[in-house]
Structure formats: structure tokens, C-alpha cells
C-alpha positions in Angstrom: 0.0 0.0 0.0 3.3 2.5 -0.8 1.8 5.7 -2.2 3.7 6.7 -5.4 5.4 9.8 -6.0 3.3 12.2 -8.1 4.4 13.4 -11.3 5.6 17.4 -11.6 4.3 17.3 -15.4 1.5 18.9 -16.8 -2.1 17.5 -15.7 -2.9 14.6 -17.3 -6.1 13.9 -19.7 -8.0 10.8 -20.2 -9.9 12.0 -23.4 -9.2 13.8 -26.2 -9.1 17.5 -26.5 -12.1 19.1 -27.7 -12.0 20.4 -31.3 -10.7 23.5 -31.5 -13.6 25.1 -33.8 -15.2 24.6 -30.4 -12.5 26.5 -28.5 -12.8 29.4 -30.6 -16.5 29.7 -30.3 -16.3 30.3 -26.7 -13.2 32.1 -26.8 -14.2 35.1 -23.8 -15.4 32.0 -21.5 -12.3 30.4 -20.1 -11.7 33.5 -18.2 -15.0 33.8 -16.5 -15.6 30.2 -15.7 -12.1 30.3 -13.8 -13.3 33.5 -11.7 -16.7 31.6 -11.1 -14.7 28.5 -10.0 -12.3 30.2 -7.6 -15.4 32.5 -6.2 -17.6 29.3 -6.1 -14.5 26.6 -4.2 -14.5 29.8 -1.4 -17.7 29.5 -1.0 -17.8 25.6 -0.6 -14.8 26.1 1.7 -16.1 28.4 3.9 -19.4 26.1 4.4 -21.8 28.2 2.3 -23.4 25.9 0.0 -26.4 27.8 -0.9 -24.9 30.6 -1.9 -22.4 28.3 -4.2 -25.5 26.6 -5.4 -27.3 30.0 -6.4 -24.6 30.7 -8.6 -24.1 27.5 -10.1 -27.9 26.9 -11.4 -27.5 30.4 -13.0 -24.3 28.9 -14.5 -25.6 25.2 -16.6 -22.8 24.6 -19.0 -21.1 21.3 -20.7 -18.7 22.0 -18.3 -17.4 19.3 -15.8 -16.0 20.9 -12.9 -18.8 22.8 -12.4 -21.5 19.9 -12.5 -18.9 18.5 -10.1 -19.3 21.6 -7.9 -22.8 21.6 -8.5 -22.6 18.1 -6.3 -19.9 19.1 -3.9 -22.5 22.1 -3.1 -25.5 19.6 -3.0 -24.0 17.3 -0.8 -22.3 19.7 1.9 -26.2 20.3 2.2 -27.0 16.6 2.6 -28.8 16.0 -0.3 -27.0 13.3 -1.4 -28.8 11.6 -4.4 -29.3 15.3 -6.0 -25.8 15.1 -5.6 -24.9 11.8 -6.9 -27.2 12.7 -10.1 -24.6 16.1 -10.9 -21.5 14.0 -10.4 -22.7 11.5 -13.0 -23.5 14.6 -15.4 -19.4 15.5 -14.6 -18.4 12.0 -14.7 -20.1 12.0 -18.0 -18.3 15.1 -19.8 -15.0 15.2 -17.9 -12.0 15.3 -20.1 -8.9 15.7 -16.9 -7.9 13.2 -15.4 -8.3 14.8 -11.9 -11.8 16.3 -12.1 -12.9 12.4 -12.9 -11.1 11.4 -9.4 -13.0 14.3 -7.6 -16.0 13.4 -8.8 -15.3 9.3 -8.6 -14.3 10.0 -4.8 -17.6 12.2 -3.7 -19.7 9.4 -5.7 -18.0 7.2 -3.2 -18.7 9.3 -0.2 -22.2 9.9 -1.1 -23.1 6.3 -1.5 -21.1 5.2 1.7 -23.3 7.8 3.3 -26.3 6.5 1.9 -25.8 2.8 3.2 -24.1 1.1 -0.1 -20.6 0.3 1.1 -20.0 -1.9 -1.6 -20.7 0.7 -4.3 -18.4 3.5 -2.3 -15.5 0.8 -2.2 -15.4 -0.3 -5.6 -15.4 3.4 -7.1 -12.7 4.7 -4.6 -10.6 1.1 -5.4 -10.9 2.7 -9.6 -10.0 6.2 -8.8 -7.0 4.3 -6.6 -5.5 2.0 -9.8 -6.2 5.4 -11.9 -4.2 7.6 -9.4 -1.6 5.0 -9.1 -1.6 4.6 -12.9 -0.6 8.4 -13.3 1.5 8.6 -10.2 -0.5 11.2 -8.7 0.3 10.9 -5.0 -2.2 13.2 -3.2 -5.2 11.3 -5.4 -3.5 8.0 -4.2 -4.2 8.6 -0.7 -7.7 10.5 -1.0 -8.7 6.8 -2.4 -6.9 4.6 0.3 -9.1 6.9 2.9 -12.1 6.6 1.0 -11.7 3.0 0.9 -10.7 2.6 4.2 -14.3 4.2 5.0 -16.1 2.3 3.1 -14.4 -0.6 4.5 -15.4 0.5 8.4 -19.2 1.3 7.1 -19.3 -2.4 5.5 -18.2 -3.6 9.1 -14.4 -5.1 7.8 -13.0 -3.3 10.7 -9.3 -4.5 11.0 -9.1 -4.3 6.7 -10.2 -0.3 7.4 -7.7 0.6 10.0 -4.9 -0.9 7.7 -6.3 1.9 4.9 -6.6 4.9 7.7 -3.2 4.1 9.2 -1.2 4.5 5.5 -3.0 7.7 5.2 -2.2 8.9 8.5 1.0 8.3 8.0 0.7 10.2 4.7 -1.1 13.1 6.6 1.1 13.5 9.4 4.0 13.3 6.7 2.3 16.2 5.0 1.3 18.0 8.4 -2.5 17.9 6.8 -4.3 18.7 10.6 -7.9 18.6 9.1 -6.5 15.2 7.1 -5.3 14.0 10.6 -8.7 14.7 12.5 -10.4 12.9 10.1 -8.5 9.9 10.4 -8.7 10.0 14.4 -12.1 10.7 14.0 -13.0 7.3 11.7 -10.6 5.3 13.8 -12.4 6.1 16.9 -15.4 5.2 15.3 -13.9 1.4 14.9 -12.2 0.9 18.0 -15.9 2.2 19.3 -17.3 -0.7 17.5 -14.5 -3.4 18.5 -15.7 -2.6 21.9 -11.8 -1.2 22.9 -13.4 2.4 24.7 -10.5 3.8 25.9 -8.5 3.8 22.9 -11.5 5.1 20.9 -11.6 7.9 23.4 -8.3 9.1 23.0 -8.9 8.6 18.9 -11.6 11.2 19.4 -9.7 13.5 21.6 -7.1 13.6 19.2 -9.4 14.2 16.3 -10.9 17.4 18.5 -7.0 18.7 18.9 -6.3 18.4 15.4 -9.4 19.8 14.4 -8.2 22.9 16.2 -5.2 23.0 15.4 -6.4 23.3 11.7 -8.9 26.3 12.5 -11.8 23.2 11.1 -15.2 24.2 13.1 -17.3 21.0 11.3 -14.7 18.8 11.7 -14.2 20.0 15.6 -18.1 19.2 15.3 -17.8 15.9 14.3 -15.2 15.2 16.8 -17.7 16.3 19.8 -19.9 14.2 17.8 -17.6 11.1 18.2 -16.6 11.9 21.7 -20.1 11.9 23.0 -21.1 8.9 21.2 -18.5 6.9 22.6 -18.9 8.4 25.9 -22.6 7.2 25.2 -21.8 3.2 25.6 -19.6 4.0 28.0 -22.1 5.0 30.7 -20.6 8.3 30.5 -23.8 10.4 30.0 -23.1 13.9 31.0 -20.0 13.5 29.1 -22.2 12.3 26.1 -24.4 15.7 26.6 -22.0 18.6 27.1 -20.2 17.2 24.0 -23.5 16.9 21.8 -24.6 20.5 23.0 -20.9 22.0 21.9 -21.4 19.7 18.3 -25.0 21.4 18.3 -23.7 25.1 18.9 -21.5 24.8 15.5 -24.1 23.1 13.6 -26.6 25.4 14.1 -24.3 28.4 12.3 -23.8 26.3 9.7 -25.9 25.0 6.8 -24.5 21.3 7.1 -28.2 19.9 7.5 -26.5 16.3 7.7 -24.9 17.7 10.4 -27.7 18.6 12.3 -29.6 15.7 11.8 -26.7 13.4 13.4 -26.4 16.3 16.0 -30.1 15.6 17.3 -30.2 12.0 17.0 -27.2 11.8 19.3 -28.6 14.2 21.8 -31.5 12.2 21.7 -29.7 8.9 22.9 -28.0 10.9 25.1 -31.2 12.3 26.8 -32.9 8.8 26.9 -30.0 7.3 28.7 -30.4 9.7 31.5 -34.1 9.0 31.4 -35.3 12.6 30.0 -37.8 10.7 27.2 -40.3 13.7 26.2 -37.1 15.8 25.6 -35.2 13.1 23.5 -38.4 12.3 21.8 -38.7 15.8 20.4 -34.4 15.5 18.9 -36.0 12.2 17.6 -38.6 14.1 15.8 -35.8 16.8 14.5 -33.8 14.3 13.8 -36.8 12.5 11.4 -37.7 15.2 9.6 -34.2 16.4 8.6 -33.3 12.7 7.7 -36.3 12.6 5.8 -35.5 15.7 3.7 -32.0 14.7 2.6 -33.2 10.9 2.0 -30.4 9.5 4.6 -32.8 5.9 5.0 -29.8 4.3 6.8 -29.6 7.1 9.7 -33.4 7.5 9.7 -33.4 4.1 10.5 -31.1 4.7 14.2 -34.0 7.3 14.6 -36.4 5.1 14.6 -34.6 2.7 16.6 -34.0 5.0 19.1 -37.7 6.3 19.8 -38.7 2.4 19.6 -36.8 2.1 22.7 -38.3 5.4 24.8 -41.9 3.7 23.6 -41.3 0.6 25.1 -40.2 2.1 28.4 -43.3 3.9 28.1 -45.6 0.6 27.2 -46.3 2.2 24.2 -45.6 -1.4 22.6 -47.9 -1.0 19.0 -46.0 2.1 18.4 -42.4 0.9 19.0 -43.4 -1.9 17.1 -44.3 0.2 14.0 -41.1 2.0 14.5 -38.7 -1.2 14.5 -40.4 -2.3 11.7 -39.7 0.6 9.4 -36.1 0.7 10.9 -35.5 -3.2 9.8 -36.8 -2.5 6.3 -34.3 0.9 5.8 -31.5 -1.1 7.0 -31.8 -4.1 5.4 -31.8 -2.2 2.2 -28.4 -1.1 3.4 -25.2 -2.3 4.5 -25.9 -0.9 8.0 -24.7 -4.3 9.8 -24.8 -2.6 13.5 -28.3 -1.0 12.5 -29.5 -4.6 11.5 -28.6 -6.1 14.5 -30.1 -3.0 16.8 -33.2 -3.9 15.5 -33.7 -7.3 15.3 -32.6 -7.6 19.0 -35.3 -4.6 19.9 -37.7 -5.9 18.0 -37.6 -9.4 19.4 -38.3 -7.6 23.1 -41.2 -5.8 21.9 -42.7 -8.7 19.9 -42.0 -11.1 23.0 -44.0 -8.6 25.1 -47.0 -8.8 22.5 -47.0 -13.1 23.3 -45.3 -13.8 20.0 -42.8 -15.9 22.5 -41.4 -18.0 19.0 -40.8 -15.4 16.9 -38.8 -13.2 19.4 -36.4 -15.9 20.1 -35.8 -16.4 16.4 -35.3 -12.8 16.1 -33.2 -12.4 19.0 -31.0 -15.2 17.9 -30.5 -14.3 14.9 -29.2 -10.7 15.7 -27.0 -12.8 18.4 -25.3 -14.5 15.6 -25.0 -11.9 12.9 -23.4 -9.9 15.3 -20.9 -12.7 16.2 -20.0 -13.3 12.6 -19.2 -9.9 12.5 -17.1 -9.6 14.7 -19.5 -6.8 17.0 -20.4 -6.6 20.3 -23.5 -5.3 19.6 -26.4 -7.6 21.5 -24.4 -6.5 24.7 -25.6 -2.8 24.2 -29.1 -3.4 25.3 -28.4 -1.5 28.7 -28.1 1.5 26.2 
């Protein structure tokens, strides 16, 4: 997994120059499209989507970069299948080399986010043997981290931290802090799942420094995000709180909607865990309607698992029910492993309450045993 050296030559192509009767015809454009592009990548770095957006629907052209900015916009706003249908319109018409492994790579992340680890794998693997092919070095290692989360989505948790530790390397090499908090970030995410808390912990802690350090407010975010999740299944629950509320005081300046969304869903775990139900139910609710609007199934589903459990502390037994049976149909069209088990363990409870004493037990051991095969820890969550 050596990354390659990248080439100091002039970009590379992968199809042929467009005819230059063409080139003439637009001759003023070039010049105006490059000021759009710079204006338009501020505005997409500085978290300001809509505005980037705006601009870009006044602007439909045959050209590639900005249908790929068109989706880089679309999906900092979590709408990720509006997204995925403007990288395929840049993936379409792109002639460089390097706007084709942008726009490969945030196809990947998009359908990783939506629940199709498979899919997000196999297109960051491509833009890997392309990046490799051309020796482009920084491409090289976008790929290995984009594969490496796909890999931890799909549940292949030791293959992922192989991935995320050659880009880390790469990263700290580089002194990339954001790159670095990222990487802390996803591995405490695994070692979260493998059950090893205290080294997920300082993983998060780490991705919070870095974040800092690099002057990142999402990713900071995110890292709060991490922190209190872990601090979650820990028993830590205040801990889990403060750091959701901090998470929630970024978010709320910014117009990351996906952001928000996980924001509320967290705090309402959080909040059920110390027993406050009628205030978690109402991040629930948040949480559903903004998961709902950007089409995120997969993390609509941990909604729904979540309020199931606050209904069935209430004897509310019909309406968890309803919910865990959503919740197993949006992750089952996924490859949401932990989300599968979740449920089917839940959902045996609640159907074992209602007399159906047979089918619970089937449930139950089946969510026993795909969690063992998986390597997860997951059926010993219930006193979360």
C-alpha cells in the first residue's frame, strides 16, 4: 500500500481535447468560468453551500467541474442523491484526469453515506488504480481513505484501520491537521465498534486537537460528535451531553443539515439514557424530519430505533413496534450491519411482550449470531 510519487508534469487527460472550432467559439469563456470557479470553491470552503448553489444553477454549462461543484454544493447540504445525479453529469463530460477522481471519490462518499458500502468501495478502489496509474500521489491517498471508510461502514474493521493508518502516515507526513482529524475521527469510530473504549476515546480526543489545530469548526463538530457517542456506551452520559450541545452550537451556524440531523439523534440517545424521554423524543422528531429531507434511510433508521426504545419504556408497545419495523426494512436495504442487529434484538423484546414468544427468540438469535459473525459486540448494548 506504498503511495507513489506524483508526477511534476502537466495534468494529465484521459480523453481527447475538444475540437478547436469549439474552443474558438467560446473564446471570452475560459476567463470567466475560472473567476466563477475560484469564487464558487471559497464559497464551498467556507461552508456556504447555498450561496455556491445560487450561482451554479444560473451557470448550466457542458462543463465538468462545475457539474462537479454543483454536487460538492448539493451534498455539503446533505442531499445526497441530488448530488450523486450532478457528479454522474461531470463524470459524463470530464476530459482531466483529476476532475474524474474528484468526482469518482464524492460518488463514493455519497453512497457510503447512503448505506451502499459496496458501491463507495469499488469506485474509490478505480480512482485508486487510476491515481496510481498516473502517479498522482495526493489522489492516491484520498482513495486509500475513502476506501478505508467504506471498509469500516461495510463492518471489515481490522481491513479499514490498515487503509486509515497509511493515510495517516501520509497526513502527518504532509502536516494535513484537518487530514489528521479525520483519520482520528473514523478510527475512533472502529475501535468504538470493537468494543476497545479507551483507545476510541483518546482517537476522538485527538481528532478534536487536530481539528483545532487546523482552524476546522465541522470537523471540531464531528469530533464532539464522536466523543459523546462513545462516551454514550460508556455510561458516560453527561459526558455524552456537554459534548453533543458544543457539536450542536457549530451546527446550528452552519448549513451542514446532515450535520444537524446526526447532531439531534445523538442528543436524543444521550437524553434517553439519563431517562429525559419527552425531551429526547422531540431530537427524535428533528432528527426525522431532517433525515427525511435529505433521504439519509440508513440514519433515519437509528431514529427510529431509538424512539422504539423510549416507547417501550413507556408501554407504548404497537407504536415501537411500528417504528422497528420501518427501521428493519431501511436497514436491510443497506449495508448498515450494526443497524440490522439493533433492530432485530429490539424488535424481538417488543414482539415477545406482545405473546409472540417464538418469533422473538428467532429474532433475538438471529441478531446474536450476525453480530458474532461480524465480529461486533452489539447484542451487549441493550443497557443503552
Amino acid at each position: 500500500m506504498a503511495v507513489t510519487k506524483k508526477k511534476t508534469t502537466k495534468k494529465a487527460e484521459v480523453k481527447k481535447q475538444p475540437a478547436a472550432k469549439k474552443a474558438v467559439a467560446k473564446k471570452t469563456a475560459p476567463k470567466r468560468v475560472a473567476v466563477e470557479k475560484a469564487v464558487l470553491e471559497e464559497l464551498l470552503e467556507s461552508n456556504r453551500p447555498s450561496q455556491a448553489l445560487e450561482m451554479l444553477v444560473a451557470v448550466r454549462t457542458k462543463d465538468a467541474q462545475l457539474w462537479f461543484l454543483t454536487g460538492e454544493a448539493q451534498r455539503q447540504l446533505g442531499s445526497f442523491e441530488n448530488a450523486l445525479k450532478s457528479y454522474a453529469k461531470a463524470l459524463h463530460i470530464a476530459e482531466e484526469a483529476e476532475v474524474r477522481m474528484d468526482t469518482l471519490l464524492a460518488m463514493a462518499s455519497c453512497y457510503r453515506t447512503l448505506g451502499h458500502s459496496a458501491a463507495a468501495y469499488e469506485l474509490a478502489e478505480e480512482t485508486l488504480q487510476m491515481a496510481q496509474e498516473l502517479e498522482y500521489d495526493e489522489y492516491a491517498v484520498r482513495a486509500m481513505q475513502e476506501m478505508g471508510m467504506a471498509l469500516r461502514a461495510w463492518g471489515r474493521l481490522e481491513e479499514a484501520l490498515d487503509w486509515l493508518d497509511t493515510v495517516l502516515s501520509a497526513y502527518t507526513q504532509q502536516k494535513d491537521y484537518a487530514g489528521m482529524s479525520f483519520i482520528y475521527w473514523a478510527k475512533g469510530g472502529i475501535f468504538r465498534l470493537q468494543g476497545h473504549f479507551k483507545e476510541g476515546i483518546e482517537q476522538f480526543k485527538k481528532a478534536i486537537a487536530f481539528a483545532k489545530k487546523a482552524g476546522d469548526e465541522i470537523s471540531l463538530a464531528y469530533g464532539y460528535c464522536g466523543l459523546a457517542g462513545i462516551s454514550r456506551i460508556c455510561g458516560k452520559i453527561d459526558d455524552c451531553v456537554k459534548n453533543y450541545q458544543a457539536a450542536e452550537k457549530i451546527f446550528r451556524k452552519s448549513e451542514d443539515v446532515f450535520g444537524k440531523a446526526y447532531t439531534n439523534c445523538g442528543m436524543a440517545n444521550g437524553l434517553r439514557q439519563q431517562g429525559k424521554y419527552e425531551v429526547a423524543l422531540r431530537h427524535y422528531n428533528v432528527a426525522d424530519k431532517l433525515y427525511s429531507a435529505i433521504n439519509d434511510q440508513v440514519d433515519l433508521g437509528f431514529v427510529k430505533w431509538g424512539r422504539a426504545d423510549i416507547l417501550k419504556r413507556k408501554n407504548k408497545m404497537q407504536e415501537a413496534l411500528k417504528d422497528l419495523q420501518e427501521a428493519q426494512v431501511l436497514f436491510d436495504n443497506s449495508d448498515e450491519t450494526r443497524g440490522q442487529i439493533l433492530t432485530k434484538l429490539s424488535l424481538a423484546q417488543v414482539l415477545y411482550a406482545l405473546g409472540k414468544v417464538e418469533e422473538a427468540e428467532a429474532l433475538y438469535d438471529a441478531g446474536v449470531k450476525q453480530a458474532r459473525a461480524e465480529g461486533l459486540h452489539t447484542y451487549l448494548e441493550s443497557y443503552t
